[in-house]
N, C-alpha and C positions, 0 to 999 in steps of 0.2 A: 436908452430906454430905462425909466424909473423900476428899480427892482421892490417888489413887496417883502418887506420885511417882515419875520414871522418869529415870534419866541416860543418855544416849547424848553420843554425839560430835557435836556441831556440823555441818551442813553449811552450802553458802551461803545456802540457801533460806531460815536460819534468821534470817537478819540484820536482817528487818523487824520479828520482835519479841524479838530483842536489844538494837537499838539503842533502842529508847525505856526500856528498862530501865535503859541505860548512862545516857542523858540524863537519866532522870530522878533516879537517887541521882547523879548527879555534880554537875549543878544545884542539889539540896540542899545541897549542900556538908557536909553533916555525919558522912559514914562514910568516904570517900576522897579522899584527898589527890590528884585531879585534876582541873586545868585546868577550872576551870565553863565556859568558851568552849569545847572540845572541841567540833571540828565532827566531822558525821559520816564524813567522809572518815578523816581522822587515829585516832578510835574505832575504827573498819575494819581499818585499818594496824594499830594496839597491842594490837585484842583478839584478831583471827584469824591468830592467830601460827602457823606452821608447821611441821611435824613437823623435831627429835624435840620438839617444846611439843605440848601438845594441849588443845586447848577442847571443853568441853561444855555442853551446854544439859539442866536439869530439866527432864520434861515431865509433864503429864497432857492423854493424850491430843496431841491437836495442837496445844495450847494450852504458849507456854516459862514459864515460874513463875521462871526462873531461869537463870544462865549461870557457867562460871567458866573459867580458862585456867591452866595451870601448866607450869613449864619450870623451869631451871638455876634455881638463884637468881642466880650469877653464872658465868661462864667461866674457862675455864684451871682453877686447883689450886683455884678454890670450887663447881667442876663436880658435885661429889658431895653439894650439900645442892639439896632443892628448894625451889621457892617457888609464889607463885598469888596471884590474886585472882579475889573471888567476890561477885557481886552476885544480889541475892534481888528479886523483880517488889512494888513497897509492898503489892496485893495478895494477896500471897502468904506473907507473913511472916507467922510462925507455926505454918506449918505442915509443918515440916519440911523443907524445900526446900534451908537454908543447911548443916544437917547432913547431907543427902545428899550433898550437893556436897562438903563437906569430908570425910566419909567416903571418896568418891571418888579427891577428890587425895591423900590419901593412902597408899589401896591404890594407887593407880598409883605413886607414889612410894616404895614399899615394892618395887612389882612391876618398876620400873625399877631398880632396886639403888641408891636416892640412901640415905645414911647419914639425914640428917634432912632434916624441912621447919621453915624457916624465914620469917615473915609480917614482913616488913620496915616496916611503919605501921598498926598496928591503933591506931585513934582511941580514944584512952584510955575516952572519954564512953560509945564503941559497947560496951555494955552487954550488949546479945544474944552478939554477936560473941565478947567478949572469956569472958562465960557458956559459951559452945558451946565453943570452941578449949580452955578449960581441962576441959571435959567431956571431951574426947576427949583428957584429958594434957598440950596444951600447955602451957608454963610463961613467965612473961615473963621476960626475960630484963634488961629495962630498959627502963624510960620517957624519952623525950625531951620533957624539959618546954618546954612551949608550942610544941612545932614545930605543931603544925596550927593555924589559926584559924578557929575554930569559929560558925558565923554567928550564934548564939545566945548561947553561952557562952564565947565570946571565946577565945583561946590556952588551949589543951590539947595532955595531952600526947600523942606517938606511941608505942606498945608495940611492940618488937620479941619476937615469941613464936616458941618451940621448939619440935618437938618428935624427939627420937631413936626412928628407925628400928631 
């Protein structure tokens, strides 16, 4: 059965099943360049960032599939591009969840007045990832070779992806 995908905005209640989300692809080590020790406290602090940032959860149902957060990319004169990160539940990839979520940040990002969004580390390897963001236009703009290491396939690179608003 096709599950309907739903994005809304994050509340606190939401964080019991965000956080195993976060621990579990960060723990993999293979799509995000974070801290595999990330305790849950510090994931707390970094993911439920505060307005004007805003975090969302995919749902079906009452059930999260999904999470992402997006704000500035940076402060002062680089205030006008945005940025984000988006985690998809291992369950739930494939089924649309990661292009909602990105469909998302970037109507809000359009609907905020940012000029572009900008993905500061996309894991050269993350193949879905890097498939989707060019569906929807992104462009890489440059690979950083072997900045991530990859627990598998050893030093790869990190893509910095575009795209204009």
């Amino acid at each position: 059965m096709q599950s309907r995908v739903e994005i809304r905005e994050a509340v606190e209640d939401d964080w019991p099943q965000i956080w195993p989300i976060i621990q579990n692809i960060v723990t993999e080590q293979q799509t995000i360049p974070y801290d595999p020790d990330l305790s849950e406290d510090s994931a707390r602090r970094m993911w439920l960032l505060a307005e004007p940032a805003r975090v969302v959860v995919a749902t079906d149902g009452d059930r999260v599939l999904g999470t992402a957060n997006m704000y500035a990319n940076r402060g002062g004169p680089g205030n006008h591009v945005a940025s984000g990160t988006l985690m998809v539940a291992e369950d739930a990839r494939g089924m649309g969840v990661g292009r909602a979520l990105t469909t998302d940040l970037v109507d809000w990002a359009r609907g905020s007045g940012f000029a572009a969004v900008q993905f500061n580390a996309v894991v050269d390897t993350n193949a879905a990832a890097v498939h989707l963001y060019e569906s929807l236009g992104f462009v890489t703009l440059g690979i950083a070779p072997g900045a991530f290491r990859h627990p598998v396939q050893g030093p790869v690179g990190l893509r910095i992806m575009w795209l204009d608003l």
